[in-house]
N, CA, C and O atoms as a Tinker XYZ file with bonds, in Angstrom:
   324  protein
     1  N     29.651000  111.431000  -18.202000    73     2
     2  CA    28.535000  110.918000  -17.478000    64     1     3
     3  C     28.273000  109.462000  -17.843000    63     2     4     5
     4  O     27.978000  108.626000  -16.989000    81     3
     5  N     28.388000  109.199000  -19.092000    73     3     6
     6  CA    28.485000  107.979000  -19.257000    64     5     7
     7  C     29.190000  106.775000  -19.060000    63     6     8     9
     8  O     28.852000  105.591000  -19.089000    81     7
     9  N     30.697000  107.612000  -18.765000    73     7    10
    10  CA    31.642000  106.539000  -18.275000    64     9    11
    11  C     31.128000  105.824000  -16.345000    63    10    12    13
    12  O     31.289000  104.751000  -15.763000    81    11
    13  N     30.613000  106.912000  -16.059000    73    11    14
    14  CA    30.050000  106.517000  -14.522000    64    13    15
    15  C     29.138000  105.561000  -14.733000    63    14    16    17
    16  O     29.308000  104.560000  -14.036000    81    15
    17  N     28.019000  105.535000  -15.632000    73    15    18
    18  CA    27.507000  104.548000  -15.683000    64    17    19
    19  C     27.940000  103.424000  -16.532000    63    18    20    21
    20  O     27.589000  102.370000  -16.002000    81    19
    21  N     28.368000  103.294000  -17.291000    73    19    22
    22  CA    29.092000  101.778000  -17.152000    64    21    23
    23  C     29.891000  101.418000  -16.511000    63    22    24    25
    24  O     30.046000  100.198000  -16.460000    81    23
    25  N     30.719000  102.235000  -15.770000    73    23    26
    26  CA    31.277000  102.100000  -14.486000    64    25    27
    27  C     30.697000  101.013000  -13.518000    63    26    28    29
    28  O     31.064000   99.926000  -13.072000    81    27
    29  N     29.611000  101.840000  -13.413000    73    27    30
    30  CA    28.550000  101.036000  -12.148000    64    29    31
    31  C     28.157000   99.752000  -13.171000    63    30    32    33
    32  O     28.159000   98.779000  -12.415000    81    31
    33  N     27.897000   99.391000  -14.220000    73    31    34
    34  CA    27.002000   98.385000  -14.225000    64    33    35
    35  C     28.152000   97.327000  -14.627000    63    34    36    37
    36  O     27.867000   96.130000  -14.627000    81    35
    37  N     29.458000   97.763000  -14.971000    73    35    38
    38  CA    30.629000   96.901000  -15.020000    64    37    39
    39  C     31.242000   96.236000  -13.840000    63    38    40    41
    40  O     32.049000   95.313000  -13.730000    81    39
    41  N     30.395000   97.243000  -12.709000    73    39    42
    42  CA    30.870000   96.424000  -11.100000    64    41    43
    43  C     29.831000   95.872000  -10.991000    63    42    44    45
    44  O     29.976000   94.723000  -10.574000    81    43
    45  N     28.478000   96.252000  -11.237000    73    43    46
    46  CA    27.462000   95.277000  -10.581000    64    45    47
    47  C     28.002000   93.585000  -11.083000    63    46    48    49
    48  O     28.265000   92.617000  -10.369000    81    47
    49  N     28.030000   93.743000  -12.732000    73    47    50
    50  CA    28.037000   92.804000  -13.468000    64    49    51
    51  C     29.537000   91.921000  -12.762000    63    50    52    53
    52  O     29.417000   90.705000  -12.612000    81    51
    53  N     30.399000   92.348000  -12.507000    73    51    54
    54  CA    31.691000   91.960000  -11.931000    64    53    55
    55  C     31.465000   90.928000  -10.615000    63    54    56    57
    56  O     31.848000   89.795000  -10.321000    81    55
    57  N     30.440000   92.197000   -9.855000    73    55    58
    58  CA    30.093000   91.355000   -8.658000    64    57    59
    59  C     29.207000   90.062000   -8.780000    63    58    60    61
    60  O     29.519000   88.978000   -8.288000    81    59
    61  N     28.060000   90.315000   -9.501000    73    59    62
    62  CA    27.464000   89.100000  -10.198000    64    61    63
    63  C     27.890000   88.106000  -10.725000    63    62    64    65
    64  O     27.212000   87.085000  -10.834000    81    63
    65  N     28.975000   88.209000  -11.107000    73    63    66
    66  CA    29.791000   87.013000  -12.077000    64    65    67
    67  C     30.820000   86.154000  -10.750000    63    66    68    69
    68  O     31.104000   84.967000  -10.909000    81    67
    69  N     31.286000   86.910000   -9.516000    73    67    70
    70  CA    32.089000   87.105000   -8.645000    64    69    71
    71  C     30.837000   85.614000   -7.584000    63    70    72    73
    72  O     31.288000   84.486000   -7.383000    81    71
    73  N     29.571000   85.972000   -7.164000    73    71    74
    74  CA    28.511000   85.600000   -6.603000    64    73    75
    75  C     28.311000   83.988000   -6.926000    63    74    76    77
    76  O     28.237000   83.009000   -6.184000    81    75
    77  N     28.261000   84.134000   -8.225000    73    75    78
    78  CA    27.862000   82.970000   -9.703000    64    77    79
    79  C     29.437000   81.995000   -9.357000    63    78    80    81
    80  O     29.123000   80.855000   -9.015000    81    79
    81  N     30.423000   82.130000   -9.371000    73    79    82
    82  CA    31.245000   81.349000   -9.637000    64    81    83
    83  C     31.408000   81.017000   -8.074000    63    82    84    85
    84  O     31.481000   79.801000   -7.897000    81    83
    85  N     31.488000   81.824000   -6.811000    73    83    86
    86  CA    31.655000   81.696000   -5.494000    64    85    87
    87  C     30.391000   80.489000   -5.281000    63    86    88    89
    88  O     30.600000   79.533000   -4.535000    81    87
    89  N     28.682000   80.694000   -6.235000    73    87    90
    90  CA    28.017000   79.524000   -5.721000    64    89    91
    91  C     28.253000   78.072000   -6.175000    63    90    92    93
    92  O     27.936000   77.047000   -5.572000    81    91
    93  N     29.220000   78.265000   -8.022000    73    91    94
    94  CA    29.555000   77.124000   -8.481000    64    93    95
    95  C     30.769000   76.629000   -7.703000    63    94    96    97
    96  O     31.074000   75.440000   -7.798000    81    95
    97  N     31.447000   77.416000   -6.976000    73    95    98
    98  CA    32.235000   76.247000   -6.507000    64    97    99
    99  C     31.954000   75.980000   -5.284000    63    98   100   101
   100  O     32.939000   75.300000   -4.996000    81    99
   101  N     31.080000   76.037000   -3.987000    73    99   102
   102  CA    30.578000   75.601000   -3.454000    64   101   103
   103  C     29.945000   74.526000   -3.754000    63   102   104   105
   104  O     30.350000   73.562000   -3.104000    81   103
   105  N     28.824000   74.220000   -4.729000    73   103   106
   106  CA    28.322000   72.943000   -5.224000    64   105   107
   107  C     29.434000   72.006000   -5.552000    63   106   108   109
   108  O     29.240000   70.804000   -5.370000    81   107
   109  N     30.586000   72.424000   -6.020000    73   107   110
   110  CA    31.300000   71.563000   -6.612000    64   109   111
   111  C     32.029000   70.692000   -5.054000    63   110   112   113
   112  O     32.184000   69.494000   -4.816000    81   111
   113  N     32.361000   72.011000   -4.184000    73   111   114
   114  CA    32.708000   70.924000   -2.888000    64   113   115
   115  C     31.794000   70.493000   -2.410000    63   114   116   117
   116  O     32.062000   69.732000   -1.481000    81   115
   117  N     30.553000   70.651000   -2.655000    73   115   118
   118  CA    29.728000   69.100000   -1.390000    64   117   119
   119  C     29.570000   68.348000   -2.426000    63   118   120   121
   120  O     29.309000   67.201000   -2.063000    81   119
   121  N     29.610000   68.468000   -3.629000    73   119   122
   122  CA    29.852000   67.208000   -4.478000    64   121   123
   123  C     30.495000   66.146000   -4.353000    63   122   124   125
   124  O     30.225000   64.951000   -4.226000    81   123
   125  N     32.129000   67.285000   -4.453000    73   123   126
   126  CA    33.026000   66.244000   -3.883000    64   125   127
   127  C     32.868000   65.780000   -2.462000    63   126   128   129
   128  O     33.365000   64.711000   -2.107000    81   127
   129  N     32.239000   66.495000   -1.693000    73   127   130
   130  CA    32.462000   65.628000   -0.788000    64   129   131
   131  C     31.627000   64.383000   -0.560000    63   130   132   133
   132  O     32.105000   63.310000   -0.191000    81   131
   133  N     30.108000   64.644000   -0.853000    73   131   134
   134  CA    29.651000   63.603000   -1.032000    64   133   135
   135  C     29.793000   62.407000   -2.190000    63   134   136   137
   136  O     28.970000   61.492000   -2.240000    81   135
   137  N     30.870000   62.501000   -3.077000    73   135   138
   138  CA    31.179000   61.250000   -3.661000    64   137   139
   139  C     32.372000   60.686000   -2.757000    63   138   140   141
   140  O     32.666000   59.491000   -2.766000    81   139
   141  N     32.954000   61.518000   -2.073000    73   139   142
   142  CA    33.416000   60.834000   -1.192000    64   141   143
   143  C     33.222000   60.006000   -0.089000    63   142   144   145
   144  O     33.860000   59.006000    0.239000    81   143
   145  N     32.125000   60.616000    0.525000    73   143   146
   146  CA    31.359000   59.881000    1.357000    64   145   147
   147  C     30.802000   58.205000    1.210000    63   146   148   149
   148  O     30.859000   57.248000    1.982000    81   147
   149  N     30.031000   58.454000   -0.714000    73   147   150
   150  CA    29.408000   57.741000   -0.800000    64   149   151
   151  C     30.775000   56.228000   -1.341000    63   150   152   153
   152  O     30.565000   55.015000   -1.369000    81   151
   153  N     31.927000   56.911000   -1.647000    73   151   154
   154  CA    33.329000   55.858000   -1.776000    64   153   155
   155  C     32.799000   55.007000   -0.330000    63   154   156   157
   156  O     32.077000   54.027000   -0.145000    81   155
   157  N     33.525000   55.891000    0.516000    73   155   158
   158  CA    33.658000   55.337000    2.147000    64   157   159
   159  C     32.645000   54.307000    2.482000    63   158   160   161
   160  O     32.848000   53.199000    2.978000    81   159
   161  N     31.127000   55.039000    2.012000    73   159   162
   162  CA    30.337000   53.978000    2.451000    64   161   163
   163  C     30.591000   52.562000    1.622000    63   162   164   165
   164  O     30.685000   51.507000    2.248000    81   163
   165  N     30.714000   52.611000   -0.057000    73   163   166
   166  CA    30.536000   51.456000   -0.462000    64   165   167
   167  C     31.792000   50.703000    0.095000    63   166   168   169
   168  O     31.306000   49.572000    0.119000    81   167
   169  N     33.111000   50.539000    0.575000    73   167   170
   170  CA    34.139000   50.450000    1.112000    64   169   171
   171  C     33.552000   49.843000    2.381000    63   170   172   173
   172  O     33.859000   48.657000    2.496000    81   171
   173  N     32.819000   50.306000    3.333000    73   171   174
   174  CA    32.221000   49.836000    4.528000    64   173   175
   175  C     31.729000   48.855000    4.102000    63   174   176   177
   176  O     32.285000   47.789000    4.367000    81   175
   177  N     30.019000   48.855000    2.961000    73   175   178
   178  CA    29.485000   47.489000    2.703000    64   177   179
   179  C     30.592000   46.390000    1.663000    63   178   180   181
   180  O     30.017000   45.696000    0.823000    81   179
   181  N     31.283000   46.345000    1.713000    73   179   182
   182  CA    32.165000   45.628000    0.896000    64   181   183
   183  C     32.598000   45.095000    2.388000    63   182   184   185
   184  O     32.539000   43.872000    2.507000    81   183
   185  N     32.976000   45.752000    3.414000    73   183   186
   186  CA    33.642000   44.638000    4.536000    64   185   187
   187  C     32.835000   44.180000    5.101000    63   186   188   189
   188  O     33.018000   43.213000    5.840000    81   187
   189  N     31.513000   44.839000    4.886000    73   187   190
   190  CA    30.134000   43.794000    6.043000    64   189   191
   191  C     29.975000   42.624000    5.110000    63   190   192   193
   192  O     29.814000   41.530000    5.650000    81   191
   193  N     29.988000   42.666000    4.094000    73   191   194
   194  CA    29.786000   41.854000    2.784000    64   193   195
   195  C     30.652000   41.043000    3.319000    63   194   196   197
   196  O     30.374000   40.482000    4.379000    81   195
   197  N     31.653000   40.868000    2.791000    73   195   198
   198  CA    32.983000   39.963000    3.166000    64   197   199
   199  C     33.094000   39.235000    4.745000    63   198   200   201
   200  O     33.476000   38.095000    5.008000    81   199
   201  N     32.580000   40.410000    5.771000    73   199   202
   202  CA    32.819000   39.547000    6.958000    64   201   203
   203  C     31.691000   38.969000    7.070000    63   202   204   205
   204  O     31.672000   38.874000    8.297000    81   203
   205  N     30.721000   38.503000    6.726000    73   203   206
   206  CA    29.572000   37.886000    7.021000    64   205   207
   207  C     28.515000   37.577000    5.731000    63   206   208   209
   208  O     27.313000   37.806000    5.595000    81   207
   209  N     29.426000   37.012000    4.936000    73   207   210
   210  CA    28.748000   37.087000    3.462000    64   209   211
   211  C     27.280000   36.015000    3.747000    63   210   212   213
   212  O     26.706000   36.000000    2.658000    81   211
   213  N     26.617000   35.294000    4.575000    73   211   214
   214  CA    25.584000   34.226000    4.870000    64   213   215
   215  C     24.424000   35.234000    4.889000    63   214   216   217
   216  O     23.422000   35.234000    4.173000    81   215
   217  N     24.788000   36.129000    5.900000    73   215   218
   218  CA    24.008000   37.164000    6.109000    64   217   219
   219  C     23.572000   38.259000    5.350000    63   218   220   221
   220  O     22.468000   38.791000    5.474000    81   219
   221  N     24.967000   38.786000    4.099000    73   219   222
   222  CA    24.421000   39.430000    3.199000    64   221   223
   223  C     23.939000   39.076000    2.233000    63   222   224   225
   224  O     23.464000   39.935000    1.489000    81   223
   225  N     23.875000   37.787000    1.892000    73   223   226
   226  CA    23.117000   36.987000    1.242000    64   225   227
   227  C     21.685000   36.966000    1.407000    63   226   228   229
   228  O     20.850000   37.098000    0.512000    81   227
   229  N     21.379000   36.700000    3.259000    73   227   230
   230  CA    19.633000   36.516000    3.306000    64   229   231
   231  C     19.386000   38.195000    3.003000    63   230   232   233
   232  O     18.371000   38.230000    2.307000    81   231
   233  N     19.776000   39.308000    3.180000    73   231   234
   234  CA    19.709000   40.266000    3.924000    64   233   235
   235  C     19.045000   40.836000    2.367000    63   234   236   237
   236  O     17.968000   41.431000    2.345000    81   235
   237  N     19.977000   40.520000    0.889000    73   235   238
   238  CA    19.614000   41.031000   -0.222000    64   237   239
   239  C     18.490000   39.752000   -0.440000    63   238   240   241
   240  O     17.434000   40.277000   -0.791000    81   239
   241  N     18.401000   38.870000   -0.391000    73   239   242
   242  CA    17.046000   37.931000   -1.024000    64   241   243
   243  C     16.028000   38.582000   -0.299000    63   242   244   245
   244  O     15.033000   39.024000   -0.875000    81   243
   245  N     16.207000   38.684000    1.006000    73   243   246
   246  CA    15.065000   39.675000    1.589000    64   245   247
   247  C     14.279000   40.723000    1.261000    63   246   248   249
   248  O     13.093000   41.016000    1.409000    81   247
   249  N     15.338000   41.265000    0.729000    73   247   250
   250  CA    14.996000   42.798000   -0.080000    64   249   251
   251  C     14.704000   42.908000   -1.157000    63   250   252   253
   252  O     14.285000   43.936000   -1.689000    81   251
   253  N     14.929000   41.563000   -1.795000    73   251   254
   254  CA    14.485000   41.393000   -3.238000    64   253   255
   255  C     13.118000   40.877000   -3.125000    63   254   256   257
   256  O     12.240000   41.249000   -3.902000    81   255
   257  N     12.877000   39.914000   -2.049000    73   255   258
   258  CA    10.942000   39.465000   -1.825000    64   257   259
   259  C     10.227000   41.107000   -1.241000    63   258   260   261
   260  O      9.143000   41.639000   -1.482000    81   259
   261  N     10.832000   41.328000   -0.808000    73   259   262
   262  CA    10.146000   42.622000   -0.281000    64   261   263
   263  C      9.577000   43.678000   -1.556000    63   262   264   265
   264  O      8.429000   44.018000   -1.843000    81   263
   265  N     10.694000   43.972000   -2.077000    73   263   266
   266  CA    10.835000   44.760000   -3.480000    64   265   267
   267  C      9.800000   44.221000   -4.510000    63   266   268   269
   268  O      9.154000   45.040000   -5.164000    81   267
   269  N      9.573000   42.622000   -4.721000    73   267   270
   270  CA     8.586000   42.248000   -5.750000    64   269   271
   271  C      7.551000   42.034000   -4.912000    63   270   272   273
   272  O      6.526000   42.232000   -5.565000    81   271
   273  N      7.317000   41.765000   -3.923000    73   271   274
   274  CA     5.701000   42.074000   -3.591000    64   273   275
   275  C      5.368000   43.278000   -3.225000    63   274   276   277
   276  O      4.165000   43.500000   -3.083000    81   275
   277  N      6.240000   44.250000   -3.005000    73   275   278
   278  CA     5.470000   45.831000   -2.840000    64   277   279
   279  C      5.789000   46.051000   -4.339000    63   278   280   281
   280  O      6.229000   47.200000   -4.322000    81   279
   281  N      5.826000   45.654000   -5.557000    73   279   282
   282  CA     5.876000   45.770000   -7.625000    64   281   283
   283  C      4.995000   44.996000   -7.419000    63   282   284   285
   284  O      4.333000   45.672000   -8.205000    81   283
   285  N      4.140000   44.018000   -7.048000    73   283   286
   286  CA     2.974000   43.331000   -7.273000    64   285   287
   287  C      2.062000   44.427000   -6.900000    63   286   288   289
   288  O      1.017000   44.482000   -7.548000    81   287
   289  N      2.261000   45.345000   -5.946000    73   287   290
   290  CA     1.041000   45.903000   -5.424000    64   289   291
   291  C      0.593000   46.925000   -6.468000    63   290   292   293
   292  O     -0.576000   47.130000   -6.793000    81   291
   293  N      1.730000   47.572000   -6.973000    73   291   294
   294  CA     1.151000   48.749000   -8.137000    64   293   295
   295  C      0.359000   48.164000   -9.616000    63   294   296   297
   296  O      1.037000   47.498000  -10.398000    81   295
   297  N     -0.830000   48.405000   -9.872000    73   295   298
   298  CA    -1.436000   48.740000  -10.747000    64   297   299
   299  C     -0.548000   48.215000  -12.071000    63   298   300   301
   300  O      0.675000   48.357000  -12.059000    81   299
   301  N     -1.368000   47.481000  -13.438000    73   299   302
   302  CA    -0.208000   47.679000  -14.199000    64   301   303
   303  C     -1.102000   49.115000  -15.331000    63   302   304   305
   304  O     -0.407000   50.023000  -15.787000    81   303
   305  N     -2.195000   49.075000  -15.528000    73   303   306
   306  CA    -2.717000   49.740000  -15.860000    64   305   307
   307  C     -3.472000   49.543000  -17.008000    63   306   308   309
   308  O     -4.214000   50.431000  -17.427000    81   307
   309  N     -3.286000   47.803000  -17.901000    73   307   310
   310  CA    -3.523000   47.672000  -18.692000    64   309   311
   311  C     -4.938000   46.874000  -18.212000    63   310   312   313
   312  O     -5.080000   45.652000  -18.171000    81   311
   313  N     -5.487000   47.435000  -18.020000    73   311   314
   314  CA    -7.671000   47.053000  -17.637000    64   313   315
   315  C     -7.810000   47.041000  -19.024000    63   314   316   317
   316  O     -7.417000   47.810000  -19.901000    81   315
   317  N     -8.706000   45.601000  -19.042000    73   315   318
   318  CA    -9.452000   45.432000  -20.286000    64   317   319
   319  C    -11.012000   45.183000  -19.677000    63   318   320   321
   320  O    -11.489000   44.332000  -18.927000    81   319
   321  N    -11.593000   46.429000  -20.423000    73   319   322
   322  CA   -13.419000   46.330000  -19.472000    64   321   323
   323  C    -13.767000   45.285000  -20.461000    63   322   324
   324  O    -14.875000   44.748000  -20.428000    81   323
């Protein structure tokens, strides 16, 4: 009687372990795929870069005035009453 039940909990546990590795390697492919993706993209801005470097020039100073006046807007927190 006892062999039936570890029977059963040697398949549950089987199937569980079976579940567990079927979800780790799923994560592992959209991983990969999204570091792949994110290759491709930096590969893309590297040729917008290159074909029109004037433009990616204003395009990041832009984003850098943008970036320090929306960091001007937050709080620093150090109030002296």
């Amino acid at each position: 009687m006892s062999d039936s039940g570890s029977g059963g909990l040697r398949d549950s546990i089987t199937d569980a372990a079976q579940h567990v590795a079927g979800g780790v390697h799923s994560a592992a492919d959209q991983v990969s795929n999204a570091a792949c993706r994110a290759h491709d993209g930096i590969g893309e801005v590297r040729q917008v870069i290159r074909a029109q470097p004037i433009t990616a020039a204003l395009v990041v100073f832009a984003l850098g005035y943008l970036f320090g006046r929306l960091g001007a807007l937050i709080p620093s927190g150090s109030r002296r009453a």
